[in-house]
N, CA, C and O atoms as a Maestro MAE file, in Angstrom:
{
 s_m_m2io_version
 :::
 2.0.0
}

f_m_ct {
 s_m_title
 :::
 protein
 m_atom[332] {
  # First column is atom index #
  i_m_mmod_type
  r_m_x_coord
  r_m_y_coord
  r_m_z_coord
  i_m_residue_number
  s_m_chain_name
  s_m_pdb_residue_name
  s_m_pdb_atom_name
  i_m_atomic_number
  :::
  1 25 -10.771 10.769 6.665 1 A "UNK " " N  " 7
  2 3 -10.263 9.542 7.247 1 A "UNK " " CA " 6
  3 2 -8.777 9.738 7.558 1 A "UNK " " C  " 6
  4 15 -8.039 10.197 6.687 1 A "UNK " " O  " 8
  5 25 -8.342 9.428 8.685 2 A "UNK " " N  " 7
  6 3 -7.105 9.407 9.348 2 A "UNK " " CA " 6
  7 2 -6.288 7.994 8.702 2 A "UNK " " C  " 6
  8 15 -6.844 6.897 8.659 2 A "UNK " " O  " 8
  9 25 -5.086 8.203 8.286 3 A "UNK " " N  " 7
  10 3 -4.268 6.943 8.022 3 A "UNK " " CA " 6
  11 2 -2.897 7.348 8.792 3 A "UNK " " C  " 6
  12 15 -2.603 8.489 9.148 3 A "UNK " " O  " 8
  13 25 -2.343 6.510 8.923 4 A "UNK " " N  " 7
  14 3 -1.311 6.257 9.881 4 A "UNK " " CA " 6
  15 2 0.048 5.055 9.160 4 A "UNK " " C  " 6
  16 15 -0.003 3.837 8.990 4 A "UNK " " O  " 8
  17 25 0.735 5.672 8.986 5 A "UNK " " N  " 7
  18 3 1.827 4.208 8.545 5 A "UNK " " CA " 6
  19 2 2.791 3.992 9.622 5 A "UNK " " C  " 6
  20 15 3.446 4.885 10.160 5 A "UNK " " O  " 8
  21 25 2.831 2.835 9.879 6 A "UNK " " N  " 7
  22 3 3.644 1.783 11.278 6 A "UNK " " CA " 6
  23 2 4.950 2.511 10.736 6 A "UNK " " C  " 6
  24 15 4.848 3.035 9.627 6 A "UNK " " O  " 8
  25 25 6.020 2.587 11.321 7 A "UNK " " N  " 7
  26 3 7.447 2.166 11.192 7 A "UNK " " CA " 6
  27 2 7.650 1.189 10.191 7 A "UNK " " C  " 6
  28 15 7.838 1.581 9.039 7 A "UNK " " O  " 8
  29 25 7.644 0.150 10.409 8 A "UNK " " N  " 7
  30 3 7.597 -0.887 9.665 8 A "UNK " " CA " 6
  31 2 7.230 -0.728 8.509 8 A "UNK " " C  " 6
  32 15 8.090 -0.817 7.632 8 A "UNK " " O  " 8
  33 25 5.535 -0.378 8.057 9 A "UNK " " N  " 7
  34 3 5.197 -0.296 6.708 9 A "UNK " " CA " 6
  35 2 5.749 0.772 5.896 9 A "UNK " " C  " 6
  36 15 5.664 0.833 4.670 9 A "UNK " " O  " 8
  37 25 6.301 1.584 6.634 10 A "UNK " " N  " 7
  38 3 7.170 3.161 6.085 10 A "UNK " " CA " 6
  39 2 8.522 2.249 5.167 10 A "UNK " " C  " 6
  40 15 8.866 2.411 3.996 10 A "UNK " " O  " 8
  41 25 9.073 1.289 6.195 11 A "UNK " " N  " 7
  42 3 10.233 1.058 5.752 11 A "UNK " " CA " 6
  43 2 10.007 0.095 4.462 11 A "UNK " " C  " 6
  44 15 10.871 0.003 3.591 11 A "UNK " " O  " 8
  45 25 8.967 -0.507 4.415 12 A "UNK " " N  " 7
  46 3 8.961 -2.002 3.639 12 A "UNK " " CA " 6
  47 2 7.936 -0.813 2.107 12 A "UNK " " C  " 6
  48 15 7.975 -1.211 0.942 12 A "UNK " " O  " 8
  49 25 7.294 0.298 2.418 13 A "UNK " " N  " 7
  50 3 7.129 1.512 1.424 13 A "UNK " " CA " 6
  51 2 8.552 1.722 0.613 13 A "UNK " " C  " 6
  52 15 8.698 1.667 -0.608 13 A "UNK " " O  " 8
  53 25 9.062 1.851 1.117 14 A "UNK " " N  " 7
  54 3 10.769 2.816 0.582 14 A "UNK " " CA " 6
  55 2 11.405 1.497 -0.207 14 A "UNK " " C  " 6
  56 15 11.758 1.609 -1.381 14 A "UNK " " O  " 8
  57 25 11.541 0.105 0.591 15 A "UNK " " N  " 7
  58 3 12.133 -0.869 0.442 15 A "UNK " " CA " 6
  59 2 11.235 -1.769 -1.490 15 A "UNK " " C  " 6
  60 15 11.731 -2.467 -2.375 15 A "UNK " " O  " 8
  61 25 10.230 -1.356 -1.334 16 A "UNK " " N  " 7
  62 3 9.599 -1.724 -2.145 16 A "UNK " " CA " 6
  63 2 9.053 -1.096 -3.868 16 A "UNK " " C  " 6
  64 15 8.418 -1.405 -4.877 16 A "UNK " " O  " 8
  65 25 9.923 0.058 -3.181 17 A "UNK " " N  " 7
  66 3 9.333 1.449 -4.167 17 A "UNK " " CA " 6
  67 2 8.037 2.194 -4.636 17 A "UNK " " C  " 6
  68 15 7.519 2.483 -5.715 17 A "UNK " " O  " 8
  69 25 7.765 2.362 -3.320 18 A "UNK " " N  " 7
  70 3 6.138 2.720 -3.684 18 A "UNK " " CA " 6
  71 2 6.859 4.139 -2.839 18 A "UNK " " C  " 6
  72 15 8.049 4.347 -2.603 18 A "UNK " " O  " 8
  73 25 5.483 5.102 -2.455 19 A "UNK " " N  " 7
  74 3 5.612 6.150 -1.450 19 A "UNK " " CA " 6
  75 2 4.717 6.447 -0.780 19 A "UNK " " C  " 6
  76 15 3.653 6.160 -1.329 19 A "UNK " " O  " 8
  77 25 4.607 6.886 0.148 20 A "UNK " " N  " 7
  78 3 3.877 7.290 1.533 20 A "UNK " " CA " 6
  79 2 2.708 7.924 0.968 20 A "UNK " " C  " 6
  80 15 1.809 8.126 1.784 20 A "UNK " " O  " 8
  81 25 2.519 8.243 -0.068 21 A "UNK " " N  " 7
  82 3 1.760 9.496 -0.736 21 A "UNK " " CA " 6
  83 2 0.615 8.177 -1.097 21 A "UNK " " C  " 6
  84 15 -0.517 7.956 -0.667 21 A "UNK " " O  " 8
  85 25 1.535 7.405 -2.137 22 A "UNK " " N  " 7
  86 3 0.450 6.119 -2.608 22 A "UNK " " CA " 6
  87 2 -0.292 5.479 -1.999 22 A "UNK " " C  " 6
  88 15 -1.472 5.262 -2.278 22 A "UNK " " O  " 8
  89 25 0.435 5.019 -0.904 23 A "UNK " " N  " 7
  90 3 -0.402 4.378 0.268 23 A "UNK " " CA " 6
  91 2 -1.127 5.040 0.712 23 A "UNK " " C  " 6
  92 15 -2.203 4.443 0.676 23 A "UNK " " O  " 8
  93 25 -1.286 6.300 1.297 24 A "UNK " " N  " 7
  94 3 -2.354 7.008 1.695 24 A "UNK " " CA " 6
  95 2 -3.481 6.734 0.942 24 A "UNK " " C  " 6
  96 15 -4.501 6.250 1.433 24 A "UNK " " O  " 8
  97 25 -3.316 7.095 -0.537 25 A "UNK " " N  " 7
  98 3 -4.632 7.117 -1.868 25 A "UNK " " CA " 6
  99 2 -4.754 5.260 -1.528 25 A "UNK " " C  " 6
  100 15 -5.423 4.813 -0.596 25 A "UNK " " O  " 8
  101 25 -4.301 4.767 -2.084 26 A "UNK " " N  " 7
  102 3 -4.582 3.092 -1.405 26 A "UNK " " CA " 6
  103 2 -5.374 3.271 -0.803 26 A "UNK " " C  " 6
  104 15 -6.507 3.331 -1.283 26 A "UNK " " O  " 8
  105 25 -5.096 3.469 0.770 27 A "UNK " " N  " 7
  106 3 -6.322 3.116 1.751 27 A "UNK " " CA " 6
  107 2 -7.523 4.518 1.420 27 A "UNK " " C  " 6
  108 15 -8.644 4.511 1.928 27 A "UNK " " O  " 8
  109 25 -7.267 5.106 0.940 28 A "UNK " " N  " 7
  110 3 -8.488 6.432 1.009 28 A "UNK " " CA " 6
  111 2 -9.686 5.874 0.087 28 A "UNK " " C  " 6
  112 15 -10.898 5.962 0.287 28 A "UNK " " O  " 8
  113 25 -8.801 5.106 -1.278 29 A "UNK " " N  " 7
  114 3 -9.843 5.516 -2.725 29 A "UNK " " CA " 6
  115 2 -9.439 3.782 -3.196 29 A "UNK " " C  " 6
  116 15 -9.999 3.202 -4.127 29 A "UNK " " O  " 8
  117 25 -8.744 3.389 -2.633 30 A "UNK " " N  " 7
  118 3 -8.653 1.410 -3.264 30 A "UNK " " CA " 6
  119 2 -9.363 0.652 -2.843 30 A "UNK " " C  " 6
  120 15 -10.003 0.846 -1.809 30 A "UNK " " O  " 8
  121 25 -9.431 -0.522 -3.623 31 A "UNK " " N  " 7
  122 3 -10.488 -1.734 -3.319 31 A "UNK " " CA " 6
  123 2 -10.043 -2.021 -1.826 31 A "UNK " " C  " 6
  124 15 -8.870 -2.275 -1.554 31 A "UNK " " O  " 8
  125 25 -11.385 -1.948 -0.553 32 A "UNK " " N  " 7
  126 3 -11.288 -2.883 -0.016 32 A "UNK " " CA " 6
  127 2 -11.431 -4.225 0.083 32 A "UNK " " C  " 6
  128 15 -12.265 -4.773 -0.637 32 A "UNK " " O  " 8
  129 25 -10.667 -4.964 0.962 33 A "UNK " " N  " 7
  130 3 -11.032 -6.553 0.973 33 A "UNK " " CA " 6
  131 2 -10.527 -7.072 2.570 33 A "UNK " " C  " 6
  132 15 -9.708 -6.587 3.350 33 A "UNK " " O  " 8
  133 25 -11.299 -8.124 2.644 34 A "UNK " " N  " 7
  134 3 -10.617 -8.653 4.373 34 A "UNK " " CA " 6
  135 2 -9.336 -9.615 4.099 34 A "UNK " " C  " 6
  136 15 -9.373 -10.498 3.242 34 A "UNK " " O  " 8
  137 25 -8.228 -9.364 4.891 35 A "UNK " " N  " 7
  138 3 -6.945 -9.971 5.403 35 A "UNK " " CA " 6
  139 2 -7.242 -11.347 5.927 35 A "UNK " " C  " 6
  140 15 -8.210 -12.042 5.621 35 A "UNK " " O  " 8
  141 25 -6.233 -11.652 6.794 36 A "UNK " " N  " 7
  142 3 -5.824 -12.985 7.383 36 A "UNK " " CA " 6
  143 2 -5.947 -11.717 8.515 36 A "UNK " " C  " 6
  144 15 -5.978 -10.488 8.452 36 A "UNK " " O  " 8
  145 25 -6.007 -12.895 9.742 37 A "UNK " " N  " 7
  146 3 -5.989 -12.313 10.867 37 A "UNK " " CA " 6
  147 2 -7.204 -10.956 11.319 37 A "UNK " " C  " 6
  148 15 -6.982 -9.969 12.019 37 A "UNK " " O  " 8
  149 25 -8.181 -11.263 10.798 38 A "UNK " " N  " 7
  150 3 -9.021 -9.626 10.774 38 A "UNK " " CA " 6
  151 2 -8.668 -8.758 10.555 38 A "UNK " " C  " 6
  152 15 -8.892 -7.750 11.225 38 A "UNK " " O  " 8
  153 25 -7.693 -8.815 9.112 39 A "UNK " " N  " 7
  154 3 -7.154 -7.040 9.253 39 A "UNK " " CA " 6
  155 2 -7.851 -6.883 7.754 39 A "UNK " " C  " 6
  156 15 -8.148 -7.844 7.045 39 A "UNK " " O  " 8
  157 25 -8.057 -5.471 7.403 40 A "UNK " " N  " 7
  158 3 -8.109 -5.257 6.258 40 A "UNK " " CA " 6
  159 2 -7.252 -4.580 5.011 40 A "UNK " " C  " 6
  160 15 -6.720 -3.473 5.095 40 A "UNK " " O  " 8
  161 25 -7.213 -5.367 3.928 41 A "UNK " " N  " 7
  162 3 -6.379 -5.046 2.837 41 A "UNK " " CA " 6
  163 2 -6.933 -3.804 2.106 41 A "UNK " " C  " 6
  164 15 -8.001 -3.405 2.569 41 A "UNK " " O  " 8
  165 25 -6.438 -3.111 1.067 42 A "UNK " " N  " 7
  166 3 -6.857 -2.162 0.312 42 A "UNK " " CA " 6
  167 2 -5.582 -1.956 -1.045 42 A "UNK " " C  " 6
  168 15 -4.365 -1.788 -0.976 42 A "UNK " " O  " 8
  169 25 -6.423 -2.050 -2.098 43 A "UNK " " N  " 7
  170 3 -5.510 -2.209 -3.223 43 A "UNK " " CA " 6
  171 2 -6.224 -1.184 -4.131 43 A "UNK " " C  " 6
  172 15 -7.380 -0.764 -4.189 43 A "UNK " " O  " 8
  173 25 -4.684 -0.859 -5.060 44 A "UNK " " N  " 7
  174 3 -4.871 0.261 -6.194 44 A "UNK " " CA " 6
  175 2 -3.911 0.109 -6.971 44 A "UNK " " C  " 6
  176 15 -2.757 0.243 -6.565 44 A "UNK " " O  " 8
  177 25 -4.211 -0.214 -8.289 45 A "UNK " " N  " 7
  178 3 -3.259 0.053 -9.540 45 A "UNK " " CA " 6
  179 2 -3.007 1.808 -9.546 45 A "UNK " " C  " 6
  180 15 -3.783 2.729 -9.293 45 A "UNK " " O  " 8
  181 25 -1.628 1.789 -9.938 46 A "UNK " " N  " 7
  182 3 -1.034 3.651 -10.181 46 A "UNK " " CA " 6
  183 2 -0.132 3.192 -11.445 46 A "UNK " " C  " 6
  184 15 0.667 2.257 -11.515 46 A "UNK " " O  " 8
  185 25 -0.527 4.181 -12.460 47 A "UNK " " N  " 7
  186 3 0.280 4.068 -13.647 47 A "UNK " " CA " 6
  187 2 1.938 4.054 -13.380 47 A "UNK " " C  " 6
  188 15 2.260 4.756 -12.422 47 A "UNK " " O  " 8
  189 25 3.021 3.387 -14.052 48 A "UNK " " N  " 7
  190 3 4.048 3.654 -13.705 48 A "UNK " " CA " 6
  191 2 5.022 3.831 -14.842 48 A "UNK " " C  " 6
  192 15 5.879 4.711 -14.766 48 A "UNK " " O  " 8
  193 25 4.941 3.079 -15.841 49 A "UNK " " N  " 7
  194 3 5.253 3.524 -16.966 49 A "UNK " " CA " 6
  195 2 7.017 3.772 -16.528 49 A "UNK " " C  " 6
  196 15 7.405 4.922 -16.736 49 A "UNK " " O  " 8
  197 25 7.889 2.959 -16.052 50 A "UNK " " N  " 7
  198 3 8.837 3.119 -15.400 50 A "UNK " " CA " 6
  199 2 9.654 2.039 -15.009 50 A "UNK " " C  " 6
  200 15 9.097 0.960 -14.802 50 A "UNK " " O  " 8
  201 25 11.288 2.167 -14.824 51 A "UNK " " N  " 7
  202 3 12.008 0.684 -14.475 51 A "UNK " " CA " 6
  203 2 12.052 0.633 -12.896 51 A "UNK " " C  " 6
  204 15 12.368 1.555 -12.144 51 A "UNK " " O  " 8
  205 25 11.554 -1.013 -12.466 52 A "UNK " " N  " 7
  206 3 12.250 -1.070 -11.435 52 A "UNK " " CA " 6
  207 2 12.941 -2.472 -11.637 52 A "UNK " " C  " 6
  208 15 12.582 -3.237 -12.532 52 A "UNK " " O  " 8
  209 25 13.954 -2.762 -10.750 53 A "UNK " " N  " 7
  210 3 15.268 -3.576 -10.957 53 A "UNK " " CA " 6
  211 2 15.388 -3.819 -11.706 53 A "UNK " " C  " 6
  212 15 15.090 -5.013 -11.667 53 A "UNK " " O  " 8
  213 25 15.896 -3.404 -13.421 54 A "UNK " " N  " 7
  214 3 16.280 -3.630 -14.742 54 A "UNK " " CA " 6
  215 2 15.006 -3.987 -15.401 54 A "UNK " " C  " 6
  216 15 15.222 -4.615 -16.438 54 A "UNK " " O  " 8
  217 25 13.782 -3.806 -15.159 55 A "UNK " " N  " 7
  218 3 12.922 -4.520 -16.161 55 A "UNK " " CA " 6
  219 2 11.898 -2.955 -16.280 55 A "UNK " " C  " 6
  220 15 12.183 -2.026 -15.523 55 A "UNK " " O  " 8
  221 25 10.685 -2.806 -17.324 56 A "UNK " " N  " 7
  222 3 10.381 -1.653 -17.207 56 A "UNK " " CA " 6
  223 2 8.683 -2.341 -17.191 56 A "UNK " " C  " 6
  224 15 8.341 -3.349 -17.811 56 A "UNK " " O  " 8
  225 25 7.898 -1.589 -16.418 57 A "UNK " " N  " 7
  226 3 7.159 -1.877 -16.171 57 A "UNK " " CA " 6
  227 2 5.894 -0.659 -16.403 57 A "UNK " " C  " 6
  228 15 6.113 0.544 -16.268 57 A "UNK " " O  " 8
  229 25 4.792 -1.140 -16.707 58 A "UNK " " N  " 7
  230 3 3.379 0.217 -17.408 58 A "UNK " " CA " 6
  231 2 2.637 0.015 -15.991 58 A "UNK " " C  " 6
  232 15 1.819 0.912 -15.790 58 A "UNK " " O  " 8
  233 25 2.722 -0.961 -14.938 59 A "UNK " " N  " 7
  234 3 1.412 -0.325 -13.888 59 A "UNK " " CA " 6
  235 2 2.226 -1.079 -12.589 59 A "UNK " " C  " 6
  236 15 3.008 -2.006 -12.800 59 A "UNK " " O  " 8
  237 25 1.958 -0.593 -11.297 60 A "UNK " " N  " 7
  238 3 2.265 -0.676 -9.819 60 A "UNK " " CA " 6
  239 2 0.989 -0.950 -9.178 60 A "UNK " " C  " 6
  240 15 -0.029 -0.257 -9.166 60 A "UNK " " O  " 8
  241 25 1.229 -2.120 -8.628 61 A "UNK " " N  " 7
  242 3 -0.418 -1.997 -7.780 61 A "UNK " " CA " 6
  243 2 0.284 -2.124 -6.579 61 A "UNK " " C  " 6
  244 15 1.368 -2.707 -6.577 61 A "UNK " " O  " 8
  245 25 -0.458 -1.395 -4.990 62 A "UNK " " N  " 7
  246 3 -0.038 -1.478 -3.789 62 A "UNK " " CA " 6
  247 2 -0.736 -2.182 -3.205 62 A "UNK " " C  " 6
  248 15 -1.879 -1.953 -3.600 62 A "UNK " " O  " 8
  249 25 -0.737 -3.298 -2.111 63 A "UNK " " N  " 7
  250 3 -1.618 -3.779 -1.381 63 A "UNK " " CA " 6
  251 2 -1.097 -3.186 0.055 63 A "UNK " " C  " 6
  252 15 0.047 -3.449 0.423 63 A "UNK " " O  " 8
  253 25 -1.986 -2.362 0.874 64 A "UNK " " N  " 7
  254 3 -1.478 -2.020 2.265 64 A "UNK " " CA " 6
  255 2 -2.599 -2.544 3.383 64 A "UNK " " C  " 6
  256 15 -3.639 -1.990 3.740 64 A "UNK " " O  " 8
  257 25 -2.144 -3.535 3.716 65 A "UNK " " N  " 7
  258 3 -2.510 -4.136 5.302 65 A "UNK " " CA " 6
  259 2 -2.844 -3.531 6.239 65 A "UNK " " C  " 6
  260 15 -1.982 -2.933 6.882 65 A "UNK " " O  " 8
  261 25 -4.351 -3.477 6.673 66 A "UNK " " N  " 7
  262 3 -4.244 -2.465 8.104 66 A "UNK " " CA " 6
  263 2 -5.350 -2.864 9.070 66 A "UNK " " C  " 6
  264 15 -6.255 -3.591 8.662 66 A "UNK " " O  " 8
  265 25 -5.329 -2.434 10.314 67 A "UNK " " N  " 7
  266 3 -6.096 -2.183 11.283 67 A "UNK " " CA " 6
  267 2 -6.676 -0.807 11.337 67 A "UNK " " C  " 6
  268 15 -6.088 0.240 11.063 67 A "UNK " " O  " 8
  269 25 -7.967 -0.963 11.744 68 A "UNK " " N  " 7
  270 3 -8.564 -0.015 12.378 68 A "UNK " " CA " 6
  271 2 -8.833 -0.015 13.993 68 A "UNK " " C  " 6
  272 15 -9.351 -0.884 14.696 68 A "UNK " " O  " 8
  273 25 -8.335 1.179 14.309 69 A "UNK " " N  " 7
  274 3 -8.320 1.547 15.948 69 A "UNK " " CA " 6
  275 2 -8.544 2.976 16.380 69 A "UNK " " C  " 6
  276 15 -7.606 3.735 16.134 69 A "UNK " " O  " 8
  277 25 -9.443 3.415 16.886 70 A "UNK " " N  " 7
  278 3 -9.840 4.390 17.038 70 A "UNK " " CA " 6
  279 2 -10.151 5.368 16.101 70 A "UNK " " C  " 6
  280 15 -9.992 6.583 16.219 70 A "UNK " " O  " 8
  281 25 -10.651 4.689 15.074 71 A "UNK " " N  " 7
  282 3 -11.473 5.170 14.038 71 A "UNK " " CA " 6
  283 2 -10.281 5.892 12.916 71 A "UNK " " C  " 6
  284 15 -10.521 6.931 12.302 71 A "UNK " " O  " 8
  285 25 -9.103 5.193 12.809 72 A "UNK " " N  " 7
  286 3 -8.098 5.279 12.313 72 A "UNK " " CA " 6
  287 2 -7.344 4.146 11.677 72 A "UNK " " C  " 6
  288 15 -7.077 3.082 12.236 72 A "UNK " " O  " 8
  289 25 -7.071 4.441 10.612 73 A "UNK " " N  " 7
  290 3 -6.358 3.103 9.902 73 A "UNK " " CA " 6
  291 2 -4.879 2.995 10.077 73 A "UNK " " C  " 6
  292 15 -4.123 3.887 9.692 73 A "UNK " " O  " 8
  293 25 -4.547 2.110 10.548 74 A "UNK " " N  " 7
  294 3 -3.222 2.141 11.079 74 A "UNK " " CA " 6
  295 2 -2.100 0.898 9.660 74 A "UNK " " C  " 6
  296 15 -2.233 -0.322 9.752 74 A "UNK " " O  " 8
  297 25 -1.166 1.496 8.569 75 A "UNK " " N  " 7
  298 3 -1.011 0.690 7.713 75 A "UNK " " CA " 6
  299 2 0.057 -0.410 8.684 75 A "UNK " " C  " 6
  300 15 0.745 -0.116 9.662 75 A "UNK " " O  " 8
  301 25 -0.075 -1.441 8.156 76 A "UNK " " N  " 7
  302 3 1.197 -2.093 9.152 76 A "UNK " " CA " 6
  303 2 1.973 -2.851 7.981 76 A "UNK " " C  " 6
  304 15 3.076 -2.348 8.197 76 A "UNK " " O  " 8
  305 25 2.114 -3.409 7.268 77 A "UNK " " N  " 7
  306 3 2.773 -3.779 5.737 77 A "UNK " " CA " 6
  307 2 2.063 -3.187 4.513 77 A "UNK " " C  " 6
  308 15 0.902 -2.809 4.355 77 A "UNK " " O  " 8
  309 25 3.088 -3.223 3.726 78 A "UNK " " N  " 7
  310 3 2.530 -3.062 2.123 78 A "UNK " " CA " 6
  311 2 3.390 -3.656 1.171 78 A "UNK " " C  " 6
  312 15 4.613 -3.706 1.311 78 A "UNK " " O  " 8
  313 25 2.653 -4.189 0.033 79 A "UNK " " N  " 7
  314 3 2.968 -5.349 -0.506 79 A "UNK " " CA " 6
  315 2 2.970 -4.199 -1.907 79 A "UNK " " C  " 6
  316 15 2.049 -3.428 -2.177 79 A "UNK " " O  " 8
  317 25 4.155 -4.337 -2.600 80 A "UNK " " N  " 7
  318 3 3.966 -3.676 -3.990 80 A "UNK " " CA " 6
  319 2 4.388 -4.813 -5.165 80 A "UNK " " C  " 6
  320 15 5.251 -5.691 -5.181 80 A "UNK " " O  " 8
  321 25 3.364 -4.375 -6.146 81 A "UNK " " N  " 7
  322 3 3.743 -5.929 -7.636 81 A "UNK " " CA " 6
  323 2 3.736 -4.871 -8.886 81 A "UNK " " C  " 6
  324 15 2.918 -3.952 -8.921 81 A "UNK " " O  " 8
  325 25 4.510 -5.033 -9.694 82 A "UNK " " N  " 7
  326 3 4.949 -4.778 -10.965 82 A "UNK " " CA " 6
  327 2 4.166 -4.943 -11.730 82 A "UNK " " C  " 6
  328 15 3.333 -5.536 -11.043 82 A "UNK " " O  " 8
  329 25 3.692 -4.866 -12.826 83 A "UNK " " N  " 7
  330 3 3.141 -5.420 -14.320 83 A "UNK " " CA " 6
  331 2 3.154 -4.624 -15.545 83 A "UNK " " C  " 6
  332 15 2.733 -5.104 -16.598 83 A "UNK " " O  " 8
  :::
 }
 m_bond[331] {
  # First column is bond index #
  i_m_from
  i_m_to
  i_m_order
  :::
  1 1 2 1
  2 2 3 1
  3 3 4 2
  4 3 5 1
  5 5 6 1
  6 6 7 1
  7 7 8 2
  8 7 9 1
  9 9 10 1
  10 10 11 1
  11 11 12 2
  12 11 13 1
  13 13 14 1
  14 14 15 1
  15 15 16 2
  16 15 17 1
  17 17 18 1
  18 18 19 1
  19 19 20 2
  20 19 21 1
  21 21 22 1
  22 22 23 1
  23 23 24 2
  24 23 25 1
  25 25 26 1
  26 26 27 1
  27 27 28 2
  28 27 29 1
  29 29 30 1
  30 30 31 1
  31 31 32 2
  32 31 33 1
  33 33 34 1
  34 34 35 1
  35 35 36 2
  36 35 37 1
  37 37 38 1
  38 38 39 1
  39 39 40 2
  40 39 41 1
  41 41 42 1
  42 42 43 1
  43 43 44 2
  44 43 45 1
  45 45 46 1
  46 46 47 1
  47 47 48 2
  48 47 49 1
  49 49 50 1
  50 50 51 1
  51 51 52 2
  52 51 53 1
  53 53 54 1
  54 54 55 1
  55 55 56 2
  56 55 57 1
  57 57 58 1
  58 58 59 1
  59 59 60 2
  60 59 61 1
  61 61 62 1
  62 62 63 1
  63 63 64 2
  64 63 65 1
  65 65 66 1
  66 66 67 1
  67 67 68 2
  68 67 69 1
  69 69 70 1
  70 70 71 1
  71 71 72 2
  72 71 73 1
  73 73 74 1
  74 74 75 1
  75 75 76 2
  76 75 77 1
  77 77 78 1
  78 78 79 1
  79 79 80 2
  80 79 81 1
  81 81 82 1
  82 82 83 1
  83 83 84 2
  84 83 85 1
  85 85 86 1
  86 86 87 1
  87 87 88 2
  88 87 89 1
  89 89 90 1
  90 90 91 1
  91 91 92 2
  92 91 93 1
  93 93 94 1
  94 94 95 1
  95 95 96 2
  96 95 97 1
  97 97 98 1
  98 98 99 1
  99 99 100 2
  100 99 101 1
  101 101 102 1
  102 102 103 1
  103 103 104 2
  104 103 105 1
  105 105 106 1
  106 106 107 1
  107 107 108 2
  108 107 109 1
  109 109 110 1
  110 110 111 1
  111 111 112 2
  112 111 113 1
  113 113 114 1
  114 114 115 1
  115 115 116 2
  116 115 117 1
  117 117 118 1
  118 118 119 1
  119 119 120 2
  120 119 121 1
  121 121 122 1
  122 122 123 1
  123 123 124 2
  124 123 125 1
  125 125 126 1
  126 126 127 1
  127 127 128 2
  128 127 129 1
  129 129 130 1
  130 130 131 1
  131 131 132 2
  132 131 133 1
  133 133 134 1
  134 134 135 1
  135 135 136 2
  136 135 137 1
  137 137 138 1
  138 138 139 1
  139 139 140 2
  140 139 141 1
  141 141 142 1
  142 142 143 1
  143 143 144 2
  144 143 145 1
  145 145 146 1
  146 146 147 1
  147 147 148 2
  148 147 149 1
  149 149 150 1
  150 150 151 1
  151 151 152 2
  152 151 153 1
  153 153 154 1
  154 154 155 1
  155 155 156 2
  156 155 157 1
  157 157 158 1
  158 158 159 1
  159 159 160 2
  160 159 161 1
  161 161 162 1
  162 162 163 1
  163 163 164 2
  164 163 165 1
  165 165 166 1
  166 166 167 1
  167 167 168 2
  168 167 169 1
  169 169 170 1
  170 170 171 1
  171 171 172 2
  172 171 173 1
  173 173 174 1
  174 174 175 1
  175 175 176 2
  176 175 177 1
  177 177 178 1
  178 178 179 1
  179 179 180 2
  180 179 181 1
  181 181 182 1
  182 182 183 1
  183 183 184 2
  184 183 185 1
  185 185 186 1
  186 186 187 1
  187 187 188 2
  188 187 189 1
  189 189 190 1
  190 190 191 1
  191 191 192 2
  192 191 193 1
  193 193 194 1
  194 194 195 1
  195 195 196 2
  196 195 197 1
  197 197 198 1
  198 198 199 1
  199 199 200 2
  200 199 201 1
  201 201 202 1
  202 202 203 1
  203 203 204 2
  204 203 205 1
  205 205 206 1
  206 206 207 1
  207 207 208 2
  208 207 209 1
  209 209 210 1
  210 210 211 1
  211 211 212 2
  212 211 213 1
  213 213 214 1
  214 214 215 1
  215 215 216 2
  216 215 217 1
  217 217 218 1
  218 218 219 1
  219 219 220 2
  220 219 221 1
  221 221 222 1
  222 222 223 1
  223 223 224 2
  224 223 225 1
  225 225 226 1
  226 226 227 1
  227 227 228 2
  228 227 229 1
  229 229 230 1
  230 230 231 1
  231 231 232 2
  232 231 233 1
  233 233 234 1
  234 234 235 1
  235 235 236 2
  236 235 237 1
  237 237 238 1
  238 238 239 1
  239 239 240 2
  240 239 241 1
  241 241 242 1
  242 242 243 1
  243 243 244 2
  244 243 245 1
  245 245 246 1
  246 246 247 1
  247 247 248 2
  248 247 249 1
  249 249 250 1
  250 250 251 1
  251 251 252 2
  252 251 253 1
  253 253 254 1
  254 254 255 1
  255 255 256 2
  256 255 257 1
  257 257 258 1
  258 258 259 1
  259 259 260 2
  260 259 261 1
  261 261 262 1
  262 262 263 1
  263 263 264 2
  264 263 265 1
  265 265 266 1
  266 266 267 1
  267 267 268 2
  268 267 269 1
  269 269 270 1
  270 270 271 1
  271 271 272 2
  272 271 273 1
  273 273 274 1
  274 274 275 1
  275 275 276 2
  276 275 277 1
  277 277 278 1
  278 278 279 1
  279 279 280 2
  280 279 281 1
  281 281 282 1
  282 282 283 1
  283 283 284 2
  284 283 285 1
  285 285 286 1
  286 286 287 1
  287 287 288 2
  288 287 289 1
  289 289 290 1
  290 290 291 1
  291 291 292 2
  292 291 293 1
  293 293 294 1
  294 294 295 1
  295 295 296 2
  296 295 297 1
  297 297 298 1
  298 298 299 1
  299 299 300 2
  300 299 301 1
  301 301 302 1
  302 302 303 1
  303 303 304 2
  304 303 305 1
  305 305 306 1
  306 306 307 1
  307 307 308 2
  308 307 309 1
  309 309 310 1
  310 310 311 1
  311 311 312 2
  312 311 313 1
  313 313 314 1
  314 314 315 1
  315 315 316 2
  316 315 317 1
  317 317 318 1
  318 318 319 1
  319 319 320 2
  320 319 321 1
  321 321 322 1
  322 322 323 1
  323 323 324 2
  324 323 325 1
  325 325 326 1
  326 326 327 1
  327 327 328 2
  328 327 329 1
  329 329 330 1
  330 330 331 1
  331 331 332 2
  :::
 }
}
């Protein structure tokens, strides 16, 4: 399976602290589910065991937003949560 990350979802990746690497496994091997707008979501807890902005946190889940177009998943946001 071909994945693809927008501009956009690259930046809001970096901005969020996840990586390009995660999102890939996201859409390859995470729960699908349907979006708003006909798009589809795909989520995955990744151990993290790690601080982000002063607090320390044991798991990262990614949610990455996408279209499919030409038999290719195209990510266009990704949503990252702490716990």
């Amino acid at each position: 399976m071909t994945v693809i990350i927008h501009p956009h979802a690259r930046e809001r990746t970096r901005e969020r602290g996840a990586t390009e690497k995660e999102v890939i496994l996201t859409v390859e091997e995470g729960e699908k589910f349907p979006a708003k707008y006909g798009r589809i979501g795909f989520r995955r807890n990744f151990s993290f065991d790690g601080q982000w902005r002063g607090k320390v946190y044991r798991t990262k889940q990614i949610e990455a937003y996408t279209v499919l177009e030409q038999g290719k998943w195209i990510v266009i946001t990704v949503i990252v949560r702490y716990f």
